[in-house]
MIMI-793447 format. One record per residue (C-alpha): chain; x, y, z. Coordinates in steps of 0.5 Angstrom, whole numbers, plus 500, padded with zeros to 3 digits. Example, Ala and Ser with C-alpha at 12.3 -4.5 7.8 and 13.67 -1.06 7.14 Angstrom:
<zavexs>
(zavex 'A', (525, 491, 516))
(zavex 'A', (527, 498, 514))
</zavexs>
This chain:
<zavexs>
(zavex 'A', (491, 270, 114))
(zavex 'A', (491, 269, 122))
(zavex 'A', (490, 276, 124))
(zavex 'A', (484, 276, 120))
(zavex 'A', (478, 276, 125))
(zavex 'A', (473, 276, 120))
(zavex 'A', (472, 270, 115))
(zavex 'A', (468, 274, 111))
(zavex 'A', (475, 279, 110))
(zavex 'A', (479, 273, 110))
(zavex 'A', (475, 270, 104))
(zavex 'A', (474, 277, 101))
(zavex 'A', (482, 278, 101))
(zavex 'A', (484, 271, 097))
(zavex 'A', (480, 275, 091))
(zavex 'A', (481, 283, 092))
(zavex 'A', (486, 286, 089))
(zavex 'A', (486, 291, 094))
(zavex 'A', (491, 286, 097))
(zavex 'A', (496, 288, 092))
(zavex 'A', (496, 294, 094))
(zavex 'A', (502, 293, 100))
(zavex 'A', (507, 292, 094))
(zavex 'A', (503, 294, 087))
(zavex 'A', (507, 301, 087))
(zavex 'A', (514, 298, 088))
(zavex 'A', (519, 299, 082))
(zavex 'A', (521, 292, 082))
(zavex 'A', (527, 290, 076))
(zavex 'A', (523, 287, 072))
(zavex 'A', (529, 283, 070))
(zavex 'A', (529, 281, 077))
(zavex 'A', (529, 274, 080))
(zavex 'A', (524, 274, 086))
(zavex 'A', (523, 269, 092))
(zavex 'A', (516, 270, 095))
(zavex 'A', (512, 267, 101))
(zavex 'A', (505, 271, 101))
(zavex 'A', (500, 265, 101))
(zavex 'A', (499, 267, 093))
(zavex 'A', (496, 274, 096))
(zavex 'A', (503, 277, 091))
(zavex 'A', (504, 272, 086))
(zavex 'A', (501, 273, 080))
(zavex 'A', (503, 281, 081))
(zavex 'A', (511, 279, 082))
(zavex 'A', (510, 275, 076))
(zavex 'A', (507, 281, 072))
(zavex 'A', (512, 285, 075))
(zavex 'A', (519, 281, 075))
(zavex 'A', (523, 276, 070))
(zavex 'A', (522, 269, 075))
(zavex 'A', (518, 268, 082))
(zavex 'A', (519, 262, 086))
(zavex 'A', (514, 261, 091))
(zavex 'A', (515, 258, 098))
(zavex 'A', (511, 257, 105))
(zavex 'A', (514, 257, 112))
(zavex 'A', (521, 254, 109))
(zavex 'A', (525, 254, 103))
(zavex 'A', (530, 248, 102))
(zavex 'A', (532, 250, 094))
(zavex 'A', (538, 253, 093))
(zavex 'A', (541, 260, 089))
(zavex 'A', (540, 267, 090))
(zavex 'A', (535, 272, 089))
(zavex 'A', (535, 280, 087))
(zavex 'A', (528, 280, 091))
(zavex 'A', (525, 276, 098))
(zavex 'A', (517, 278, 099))
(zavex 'A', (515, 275, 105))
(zavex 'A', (508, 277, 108))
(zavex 'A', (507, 275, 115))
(zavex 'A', (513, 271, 116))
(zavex 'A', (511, 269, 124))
(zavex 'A', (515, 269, 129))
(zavex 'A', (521, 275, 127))
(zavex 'A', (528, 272, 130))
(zavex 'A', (534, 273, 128))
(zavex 'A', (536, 266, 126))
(zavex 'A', (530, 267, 121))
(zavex 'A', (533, 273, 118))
(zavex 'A', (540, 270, 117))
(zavex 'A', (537, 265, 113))
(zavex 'A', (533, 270, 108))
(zavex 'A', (539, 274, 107))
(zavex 'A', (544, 268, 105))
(zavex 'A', (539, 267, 099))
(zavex 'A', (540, 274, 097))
(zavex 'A', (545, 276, 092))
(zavex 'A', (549, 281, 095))
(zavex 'A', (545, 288, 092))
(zavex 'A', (539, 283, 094))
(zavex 'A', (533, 286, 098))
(zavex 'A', (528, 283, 103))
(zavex 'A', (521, 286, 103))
(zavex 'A', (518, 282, 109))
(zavex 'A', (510, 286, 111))
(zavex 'A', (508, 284, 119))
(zavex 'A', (503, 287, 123))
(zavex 'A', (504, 292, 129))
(zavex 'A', (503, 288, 135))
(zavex 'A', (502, 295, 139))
(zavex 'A', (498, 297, 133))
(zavex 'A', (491, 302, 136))
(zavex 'A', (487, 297, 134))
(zavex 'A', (489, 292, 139))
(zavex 'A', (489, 298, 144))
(zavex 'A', (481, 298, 143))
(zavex 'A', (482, 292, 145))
(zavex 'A', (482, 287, 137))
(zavex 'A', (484, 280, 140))
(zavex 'A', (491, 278, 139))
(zavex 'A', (492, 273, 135))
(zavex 'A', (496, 268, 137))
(zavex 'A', (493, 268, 144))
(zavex 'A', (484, 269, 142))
(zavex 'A', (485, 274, 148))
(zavex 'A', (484, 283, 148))
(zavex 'A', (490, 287, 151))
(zavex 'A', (495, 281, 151))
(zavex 'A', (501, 284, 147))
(zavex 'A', (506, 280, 144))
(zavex 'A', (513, 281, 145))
(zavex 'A', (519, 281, 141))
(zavex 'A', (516, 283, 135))
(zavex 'A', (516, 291, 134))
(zavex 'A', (519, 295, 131))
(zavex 'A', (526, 297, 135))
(zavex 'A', (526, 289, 136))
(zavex 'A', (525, 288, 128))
(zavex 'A', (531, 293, 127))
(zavex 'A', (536, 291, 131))
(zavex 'A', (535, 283, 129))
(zavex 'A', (535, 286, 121))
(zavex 'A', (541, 289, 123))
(zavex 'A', (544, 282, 126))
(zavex 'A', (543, 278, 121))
(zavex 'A', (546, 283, 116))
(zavex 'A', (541, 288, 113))
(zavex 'A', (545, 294, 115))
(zavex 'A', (540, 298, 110))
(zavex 'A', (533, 300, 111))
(zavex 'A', (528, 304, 110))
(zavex 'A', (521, 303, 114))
(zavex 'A', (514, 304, 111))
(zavex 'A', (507, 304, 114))
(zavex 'A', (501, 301, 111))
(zavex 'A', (494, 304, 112))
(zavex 'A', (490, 302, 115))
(zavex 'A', (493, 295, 114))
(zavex 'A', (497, 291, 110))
(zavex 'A', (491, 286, 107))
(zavex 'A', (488, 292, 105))
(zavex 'A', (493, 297, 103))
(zavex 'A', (490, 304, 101))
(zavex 'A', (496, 309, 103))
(zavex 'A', (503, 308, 104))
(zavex 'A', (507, 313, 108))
(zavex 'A', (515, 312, 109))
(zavex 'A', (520, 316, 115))
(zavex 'A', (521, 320, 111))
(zavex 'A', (513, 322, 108))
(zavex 'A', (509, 321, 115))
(zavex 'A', (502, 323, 114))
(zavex 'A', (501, 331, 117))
(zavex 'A', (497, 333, 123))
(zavex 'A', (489, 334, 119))
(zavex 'A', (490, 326, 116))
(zavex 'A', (486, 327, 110))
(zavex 'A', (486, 320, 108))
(zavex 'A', (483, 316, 101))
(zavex 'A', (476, 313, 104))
(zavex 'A', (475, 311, 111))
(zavex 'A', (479, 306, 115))
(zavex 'A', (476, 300, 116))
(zavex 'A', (475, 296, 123))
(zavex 'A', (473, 289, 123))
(zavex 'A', (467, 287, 127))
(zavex 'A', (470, 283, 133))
(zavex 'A', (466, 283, 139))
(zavex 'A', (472, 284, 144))
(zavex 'A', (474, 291, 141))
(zavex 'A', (472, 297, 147))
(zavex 'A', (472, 304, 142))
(zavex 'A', (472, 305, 134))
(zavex 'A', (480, 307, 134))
(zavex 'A', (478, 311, 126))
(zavex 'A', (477, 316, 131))
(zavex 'A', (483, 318, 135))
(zavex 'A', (487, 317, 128))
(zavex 'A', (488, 324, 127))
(zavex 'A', (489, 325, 134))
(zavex 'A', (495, 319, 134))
(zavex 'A', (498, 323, 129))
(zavex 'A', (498, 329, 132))
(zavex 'A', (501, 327, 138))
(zavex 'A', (508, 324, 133))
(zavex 'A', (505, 317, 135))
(zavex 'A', (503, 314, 129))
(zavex 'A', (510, 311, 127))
(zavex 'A', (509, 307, 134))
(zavex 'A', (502, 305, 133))
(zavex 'A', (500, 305, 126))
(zavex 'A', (497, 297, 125))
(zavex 'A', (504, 295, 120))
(zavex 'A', (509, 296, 118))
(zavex 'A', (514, 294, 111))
(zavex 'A', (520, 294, 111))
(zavex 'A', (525, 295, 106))
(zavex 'A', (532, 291, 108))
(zavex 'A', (538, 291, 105))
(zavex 'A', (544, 288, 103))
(zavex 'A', (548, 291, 101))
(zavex 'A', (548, 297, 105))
(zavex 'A', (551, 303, 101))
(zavex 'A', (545, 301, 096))
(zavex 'A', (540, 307, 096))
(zavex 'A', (534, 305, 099))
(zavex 'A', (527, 306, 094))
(zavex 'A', (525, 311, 091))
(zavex 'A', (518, 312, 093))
(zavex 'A', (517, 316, 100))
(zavex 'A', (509, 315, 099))
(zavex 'A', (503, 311, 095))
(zavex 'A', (496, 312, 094))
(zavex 'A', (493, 306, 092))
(zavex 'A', (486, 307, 089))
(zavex 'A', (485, 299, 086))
(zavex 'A', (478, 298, 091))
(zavex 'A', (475, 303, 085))
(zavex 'A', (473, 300, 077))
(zavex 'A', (478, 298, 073))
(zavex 'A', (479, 305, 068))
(zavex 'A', (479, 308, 074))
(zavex 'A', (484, 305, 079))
(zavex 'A', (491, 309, 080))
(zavex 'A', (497, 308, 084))
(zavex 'A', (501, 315, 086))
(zavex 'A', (507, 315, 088))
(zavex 'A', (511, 321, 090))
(zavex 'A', (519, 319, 091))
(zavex 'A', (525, 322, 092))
(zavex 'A', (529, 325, 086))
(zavex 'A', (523, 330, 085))
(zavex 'A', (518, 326, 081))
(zavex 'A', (510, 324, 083))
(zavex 'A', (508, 319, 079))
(zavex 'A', (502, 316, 076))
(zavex 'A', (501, 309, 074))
(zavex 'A', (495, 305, 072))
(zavex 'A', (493, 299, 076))
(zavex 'A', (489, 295, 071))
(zavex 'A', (491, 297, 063))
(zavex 'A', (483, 299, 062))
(zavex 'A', (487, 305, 066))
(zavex 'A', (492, 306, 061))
(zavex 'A', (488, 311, 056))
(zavex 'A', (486, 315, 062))
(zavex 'A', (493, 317, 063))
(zavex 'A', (494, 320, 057))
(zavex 'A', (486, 323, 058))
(zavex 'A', (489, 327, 065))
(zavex 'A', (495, 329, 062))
(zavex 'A', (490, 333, 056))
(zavex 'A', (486, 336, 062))
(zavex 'A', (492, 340, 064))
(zavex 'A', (494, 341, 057))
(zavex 'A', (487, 344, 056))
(zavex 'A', (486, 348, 063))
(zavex 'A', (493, 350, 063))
(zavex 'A', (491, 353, 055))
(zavex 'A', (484, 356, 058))
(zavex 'A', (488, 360, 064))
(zavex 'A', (488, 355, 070))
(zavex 'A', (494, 355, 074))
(zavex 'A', (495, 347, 073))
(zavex 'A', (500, 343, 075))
(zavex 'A', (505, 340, 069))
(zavex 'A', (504, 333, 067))
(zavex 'A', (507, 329, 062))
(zavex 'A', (506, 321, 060))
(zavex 'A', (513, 317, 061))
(zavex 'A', (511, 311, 058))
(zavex 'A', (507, 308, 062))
(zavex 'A', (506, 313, 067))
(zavex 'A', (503, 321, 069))
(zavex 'A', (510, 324, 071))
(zavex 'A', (509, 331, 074))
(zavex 'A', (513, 336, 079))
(zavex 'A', (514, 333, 087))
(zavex 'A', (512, 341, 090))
(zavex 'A', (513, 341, 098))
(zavex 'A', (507, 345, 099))
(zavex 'A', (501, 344, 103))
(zavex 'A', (494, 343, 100))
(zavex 'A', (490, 349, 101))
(zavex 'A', (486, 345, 104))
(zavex 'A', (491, 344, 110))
(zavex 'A', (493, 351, 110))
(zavex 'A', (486, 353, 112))
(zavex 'A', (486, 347, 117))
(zavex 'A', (492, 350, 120))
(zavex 'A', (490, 356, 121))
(zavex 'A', (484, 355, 123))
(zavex 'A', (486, 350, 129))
(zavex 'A', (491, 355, 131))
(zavex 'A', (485, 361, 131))
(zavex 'A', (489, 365, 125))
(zavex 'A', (484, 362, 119))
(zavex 'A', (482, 370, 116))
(zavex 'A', (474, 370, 113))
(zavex 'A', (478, 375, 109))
(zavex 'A', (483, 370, 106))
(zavex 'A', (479, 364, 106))
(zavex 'A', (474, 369, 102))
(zavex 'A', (478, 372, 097))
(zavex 'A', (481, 364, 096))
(zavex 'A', (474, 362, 094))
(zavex 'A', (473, 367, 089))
(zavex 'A', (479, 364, 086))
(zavex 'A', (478, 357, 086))
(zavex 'A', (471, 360, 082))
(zavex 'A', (474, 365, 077))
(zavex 'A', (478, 358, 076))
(zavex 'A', (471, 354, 075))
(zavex 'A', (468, 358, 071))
(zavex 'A', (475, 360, 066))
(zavex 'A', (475, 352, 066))
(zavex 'A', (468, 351, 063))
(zavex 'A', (468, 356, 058))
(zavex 'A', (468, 350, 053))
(zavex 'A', (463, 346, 055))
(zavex 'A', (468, 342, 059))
(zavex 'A', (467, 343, 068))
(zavex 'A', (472, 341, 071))
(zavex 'A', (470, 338, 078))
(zavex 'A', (476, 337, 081))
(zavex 'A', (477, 344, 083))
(zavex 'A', (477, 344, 089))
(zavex 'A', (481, 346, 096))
(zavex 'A', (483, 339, 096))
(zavex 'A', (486, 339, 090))
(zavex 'A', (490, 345, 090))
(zavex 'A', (497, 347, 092))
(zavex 'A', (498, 354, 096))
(zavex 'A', (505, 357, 094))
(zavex 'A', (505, 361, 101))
(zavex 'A', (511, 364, 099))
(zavex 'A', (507, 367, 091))
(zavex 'A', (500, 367, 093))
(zavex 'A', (499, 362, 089))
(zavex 'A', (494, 356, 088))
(zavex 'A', (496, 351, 084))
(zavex 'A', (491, 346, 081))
(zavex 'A', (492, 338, 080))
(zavex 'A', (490, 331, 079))
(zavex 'A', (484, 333, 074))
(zavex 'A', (482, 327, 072))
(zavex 'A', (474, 329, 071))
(zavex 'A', (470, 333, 068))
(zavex 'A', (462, 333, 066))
(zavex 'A', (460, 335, 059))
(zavex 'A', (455, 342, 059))
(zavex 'A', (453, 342, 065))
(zavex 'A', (452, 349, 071))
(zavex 'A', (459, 351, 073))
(zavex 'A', (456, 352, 080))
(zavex 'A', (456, 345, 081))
(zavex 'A', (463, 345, 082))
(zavex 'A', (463, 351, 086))
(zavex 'A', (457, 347, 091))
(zavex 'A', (461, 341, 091))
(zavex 'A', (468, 346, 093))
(zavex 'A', (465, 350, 099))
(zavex 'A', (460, 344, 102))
(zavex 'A', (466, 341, 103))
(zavex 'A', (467, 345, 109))
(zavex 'A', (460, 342, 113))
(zavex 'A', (464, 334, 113))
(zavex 'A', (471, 337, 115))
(zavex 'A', (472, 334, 122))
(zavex 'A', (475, 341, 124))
(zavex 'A', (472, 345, 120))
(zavex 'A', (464, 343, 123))
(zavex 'A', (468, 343, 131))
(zavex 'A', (467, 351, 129))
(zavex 'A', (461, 355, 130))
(zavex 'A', (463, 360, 125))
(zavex 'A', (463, 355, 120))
(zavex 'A', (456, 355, 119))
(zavex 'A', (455, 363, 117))
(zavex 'A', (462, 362, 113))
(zavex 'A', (458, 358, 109))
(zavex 'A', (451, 362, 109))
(zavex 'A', (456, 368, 107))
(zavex 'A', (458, 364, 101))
(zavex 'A', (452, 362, 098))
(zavex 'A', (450, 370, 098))
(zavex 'A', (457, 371, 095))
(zavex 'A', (455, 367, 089))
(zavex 'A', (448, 367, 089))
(zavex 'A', (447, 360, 091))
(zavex 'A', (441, 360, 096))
(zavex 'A', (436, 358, 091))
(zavex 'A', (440, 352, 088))
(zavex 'A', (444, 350, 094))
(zavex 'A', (440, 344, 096))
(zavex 'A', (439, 341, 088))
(zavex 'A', (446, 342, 086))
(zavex 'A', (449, 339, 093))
(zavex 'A', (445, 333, 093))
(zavex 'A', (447, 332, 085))
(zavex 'A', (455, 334, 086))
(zavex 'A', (454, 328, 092))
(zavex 'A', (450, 323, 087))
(zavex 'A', (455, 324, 082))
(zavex 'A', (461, 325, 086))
(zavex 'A', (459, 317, 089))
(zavex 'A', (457, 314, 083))
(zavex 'A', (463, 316, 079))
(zavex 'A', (468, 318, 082))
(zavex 'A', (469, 314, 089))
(zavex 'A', (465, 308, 085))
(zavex 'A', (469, 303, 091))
(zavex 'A', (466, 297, 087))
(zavex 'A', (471, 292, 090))
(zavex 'A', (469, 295, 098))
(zavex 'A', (463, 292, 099))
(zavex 'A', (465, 287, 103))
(zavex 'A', (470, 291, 108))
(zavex 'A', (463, 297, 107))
(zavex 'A', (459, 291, 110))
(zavex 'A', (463, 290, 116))
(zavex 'A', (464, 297, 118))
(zavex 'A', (457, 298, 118))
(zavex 'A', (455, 292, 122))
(zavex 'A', (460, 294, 128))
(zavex 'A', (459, 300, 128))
(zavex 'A', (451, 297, 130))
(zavex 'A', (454, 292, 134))
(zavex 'A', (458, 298, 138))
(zavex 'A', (451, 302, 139))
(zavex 'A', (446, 296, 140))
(zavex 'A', (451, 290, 144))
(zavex 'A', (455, 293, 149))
(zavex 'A', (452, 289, 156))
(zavex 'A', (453, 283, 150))
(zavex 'A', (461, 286, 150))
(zavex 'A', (462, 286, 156))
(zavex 'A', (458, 278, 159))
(zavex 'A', (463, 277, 153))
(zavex 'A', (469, 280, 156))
(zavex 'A', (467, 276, 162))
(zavex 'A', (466, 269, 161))
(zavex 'A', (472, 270, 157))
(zavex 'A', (477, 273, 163))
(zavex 'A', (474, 266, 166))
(zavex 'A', (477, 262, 160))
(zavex 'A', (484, 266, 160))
(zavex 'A', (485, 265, 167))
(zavex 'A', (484, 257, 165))
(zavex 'A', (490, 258, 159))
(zavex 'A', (494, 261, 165))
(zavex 'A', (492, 257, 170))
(zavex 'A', (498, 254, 171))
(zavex 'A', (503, 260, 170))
(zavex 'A', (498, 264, 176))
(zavex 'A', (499, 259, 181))
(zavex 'A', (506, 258, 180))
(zavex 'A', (507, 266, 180))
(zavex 'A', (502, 267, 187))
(zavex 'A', (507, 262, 189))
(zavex 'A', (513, 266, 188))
(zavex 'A', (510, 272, 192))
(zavex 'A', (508, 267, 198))
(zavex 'A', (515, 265, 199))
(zavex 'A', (517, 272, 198))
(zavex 'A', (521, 271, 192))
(zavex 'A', (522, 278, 188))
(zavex 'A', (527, 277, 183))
(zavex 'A', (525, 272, 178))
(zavex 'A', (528, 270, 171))
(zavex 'A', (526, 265, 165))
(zavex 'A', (530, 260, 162))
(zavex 'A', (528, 260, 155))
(zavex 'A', (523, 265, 151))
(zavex 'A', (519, 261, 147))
(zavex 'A', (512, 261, 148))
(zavex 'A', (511, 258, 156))
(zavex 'A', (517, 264, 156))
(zavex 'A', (513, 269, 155))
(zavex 'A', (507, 267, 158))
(zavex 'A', (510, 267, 164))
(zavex 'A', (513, 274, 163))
(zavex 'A', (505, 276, 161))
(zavex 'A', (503, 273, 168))
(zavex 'A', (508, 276, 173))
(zavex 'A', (508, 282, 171))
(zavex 'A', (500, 282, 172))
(zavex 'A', (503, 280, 179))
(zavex 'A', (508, 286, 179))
(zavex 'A', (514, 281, 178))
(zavex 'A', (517, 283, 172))
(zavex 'A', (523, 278, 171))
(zavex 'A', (530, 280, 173))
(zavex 'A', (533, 277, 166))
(zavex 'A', (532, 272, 160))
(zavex 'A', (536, 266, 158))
(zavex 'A', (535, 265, 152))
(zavex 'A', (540, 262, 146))
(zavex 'A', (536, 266, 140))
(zavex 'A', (537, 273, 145))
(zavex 'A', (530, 276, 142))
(zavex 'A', (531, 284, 143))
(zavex 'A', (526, 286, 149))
(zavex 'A', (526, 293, 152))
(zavex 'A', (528, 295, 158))
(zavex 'A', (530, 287, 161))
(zavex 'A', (537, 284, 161))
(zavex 'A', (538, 278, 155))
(zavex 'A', (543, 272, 155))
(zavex 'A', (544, 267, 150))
(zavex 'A', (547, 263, 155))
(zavex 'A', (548, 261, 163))
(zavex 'A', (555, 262, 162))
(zavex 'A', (554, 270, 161))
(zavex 'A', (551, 270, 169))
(zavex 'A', (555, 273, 175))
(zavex 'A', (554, 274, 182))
(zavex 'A', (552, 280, 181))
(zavex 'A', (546, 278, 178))
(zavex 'A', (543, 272, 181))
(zavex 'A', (536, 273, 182))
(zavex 'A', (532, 269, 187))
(zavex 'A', (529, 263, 183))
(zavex 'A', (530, 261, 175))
(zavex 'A', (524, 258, 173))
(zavex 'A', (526, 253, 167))
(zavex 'A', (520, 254, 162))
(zavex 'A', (522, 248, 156))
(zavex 'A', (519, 242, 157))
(zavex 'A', (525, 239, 153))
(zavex 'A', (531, 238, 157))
(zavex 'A', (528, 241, 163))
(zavex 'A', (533, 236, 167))
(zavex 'A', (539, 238, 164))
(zavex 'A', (537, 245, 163))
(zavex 'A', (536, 246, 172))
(zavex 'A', (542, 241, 173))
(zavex 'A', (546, 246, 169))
(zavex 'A', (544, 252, 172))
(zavex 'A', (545, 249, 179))
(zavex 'A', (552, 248, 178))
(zavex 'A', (552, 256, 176))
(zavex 'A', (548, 259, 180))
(zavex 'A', (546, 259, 187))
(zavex 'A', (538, 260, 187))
(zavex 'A', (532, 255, 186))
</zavexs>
């Protein structure tokens, strides 16, 4: 995996399930034929999942057809390589091709761009307004686009166009960063911010795309997954939330089968002892339940509160129903620890909380546990710790309840039992060991970051050398309107030292015509006019440079 800075990722993705996780929740046919390139990374998943799977590396020189094209990473994105992976489909066939973001945020706080070794060196031609045109080109008129979080070699959450995450970003666990000694900042902090601004779709690290042949086939089902594979096998789901109205639930592992069916009893058993749950039911192998298009009651608060609307009135009387709940739930034995504000839906419009997703439950044990665990959520909320007022809400509910004697064991259990049990991530160490490790990086070496940056600048000056010469020699003789010939990557490593010397190019020659915003593509010298003749074309392949220039005199009247 290029993209993968550290090697301690690289080894721990060829064994972690979590990498699955950027197609786990697809609803393959399983009767389908699939041609995957994904460097083994998705092979023995298609295997389980469809009738035959053939693998390839950078080519595919056998012959037929397929139902599914899997490609993780293919390279560089041109259309010519879309054409081909569309002649090996059948004509209702599907192309699922994964990529990084190459104006992902991470490379914003300064990641090293894979292809040169360098921080803040952009590539081009790959983003996805490039992508959707090529796609279109080469026949793919249907698409559906989706964005893996935080990447797509550890993928925990899967959001679509038409399921974007909303402005408070609650996502499963943290969002890991690699321990590169060229990052500037710890981009998880702007996450929320990047979303709020509308900003997530141009800036989230990659993305999935499903391409189509056929273009009046309806696109996948699935608008969102959760993928929680980094938790034990029992407890490992994925959750999806689709089109045509259903969530579905499935098991990631089959040591996970049973506890569907114990989760579907949950709610059976709260919704009998007066709980106000959402209906689940077991279709085959997987928890089906209603898709409700209402806020958390959670994000309803946090709505409110950042808009200075959140009443201690209504924040109370909410608690006092999420405690009726509690308590109602516990009457035989059983405490449900999901009682939570983030676990509830609020029907706006009825006044109503609707409770989901009960998978856990502790035998016997003080009710005020979950009551605990449901208000010291406000303490770790991002917006809700930013309010002073918070802090006397909480000490206000404490006295409600009469908490204040137990508080401070019963909050440090809830913590301990909630870590062991529920987020027990026993396939993240590695990724828990590297956050933590550049988060001390980011306090102790930042004078060692920035020799770094230096002695680094001095060896990208050495890569470009040549190219900054050529373009300060361009500005010596007055020349301002430059074109290339060929976009290769001599092409845009030009590209990427003129316009360090505000000398973007007029135009590019090339016969592959990549999609580039904002500057005019040929595919041919032929589609020059008078009207466009720049001052200089500079010729950038190696090969057949002669004829290239010869060709061009003949054209154009410029060096």
């Amino acid at each position: 995996m290029p993209s993968i800075i550290s090697k301690q990722l690289q080894n721990f993705h060829k064994v972690s399930p979590m990498r699955e996780g950027i197609i786990n929740w697809y609803p393959f046919e399983s009767k389908s034929t699939v041609l995957e390139s994904s460097n083994v990374a998705l092979t023995r998943l298609l295997r389980e999942k469809c009738a035959d799977v053939t693998s390839f590396d950078s080519e595919y020189d056998g012959k037929g057809k397929f139902d599914y094209i899997v490609c993780i990473d293919p390279g560089e994105i041109t259309t010519e390589l879309l054409s081909k992976y569309r002649s090996y489909l059948n004509a209702n066939g599907r192309l699922l091709m994964a990529f990084e973001n190459p104006y992902g945020l991470q490379y914003f706080a300064g990641k090293r761009n894979p292809r040169t070794g360098f921080p803040f060196q952009f590539w081009f031609g790959e983003s996805k307004a490039e992508t959707e045109i090529r796609l279109q080109k080469a026949g793919f008129f249907g698409q559906k686009w989706y964005y893996p979080f935080t990447n797509h070699y550890f993928t925990r959450e899967v959001y679509s166009e038409n399921y974007l995450p909303n402005a408070f970003f609650n996502h499963r666990g943290f969002a890991y960063i690699e321990d590169d000694y060229t990052k500037e900042f710890d981009e998880r902090r702007l996450w929320k911010e990047v979303i709020r601004g509308g900003a997530f779709e141009f800036l989230c690290n990659s993305y999935l795309v499903e391409a189509r042949a056929c273009k009046v086939d309806e696109p996948c089902n699935v608008d969102f997954a959760a993928i929680t594979a980094y938790r034990e096998h029992e407890k490992a789901f994925i959750t999806t939330v689709n089109r045509d109205g259903i969530a579905r639930k499935h098991a990631v592992f089959r040591e996970g089968l049973n506890r569907l069916n114990i989760i579907a009893e949950n709610h059976r058993d709260l919704k009998r002892l007066g709980v106000n749950v959402l209906p689940m039911k077991i279709d085959g192998d997987c928890l089906t339940m209603e898709r409700l298009n209402m806020p958390t009651l959670w994000d309803y608060w946090t709505r409110k509160l950042m808009r200075d609307e959140l009443d201690e009135g209504l924040l109370f009387d909410h608690f006092d129903r999420i405690r009726d709940s509690i308590y109602a739930s516990a009457i035989e034995g059983r405490c449900y620890w999901e009682l939570v504000p983030s676990n509830c839906f609020y029907d706006i419009e009825n006044d109503d909380l609707i409770f989901f997703d009960q998978e856990y439950y502790w035998e016997n044990i003080d009710p005020d546990m979950v009551l605990v665990r449901a208000i010291y959520a406000l303490k770790y909320s991002d917006e809700f710790k930013k309010v002073p007022k918070t802090h006397g809400w909480i000490n206000a509910l404490k006295d409600r309840y009469n908490l204040t004697q137990k508080w401070d064991f019963l909050t440090e259990l809830a913590d301990k039992e909630t870590r062991e049990f529920v987020f027990n991530e026993v396939h993240t160490k590695p990724l828990d060991r590297v956050v933590e490790r550049t988060e001390i990086r980011e306090r102790e070496h930042a004078s060692e970051r920035n020799a770094e940056h230096a002695s680094k600048r001095k060896a990208e000056y050495a890569r470009y050398g040549k190219m900054c010469i050529a373009a300060n020699s361009l500005q010596s003789m007055g020349i301002q309107h430059v074109a290339i010939y060929g976009y290769g990557l001599r092409g845009k490593m030009l590209r990427y030292v003129l316009e360090m010397v505000d000398m973007e190019p007029v135009f590019i020659i090339d016969k592959k015509l990549p999609f580039l915003c904002g500057i005019p593509l040929f595919d041919s010298i032929e589609k020059i006019s008078a009207e466009n003749t720049p001052d200089v074309i500079v010729v950038t392949p190696v090969k057949g440079a002669s004829e290239i220039a010869a060709a061009l005199r003949k054209k154009v009247k410029c060096h």
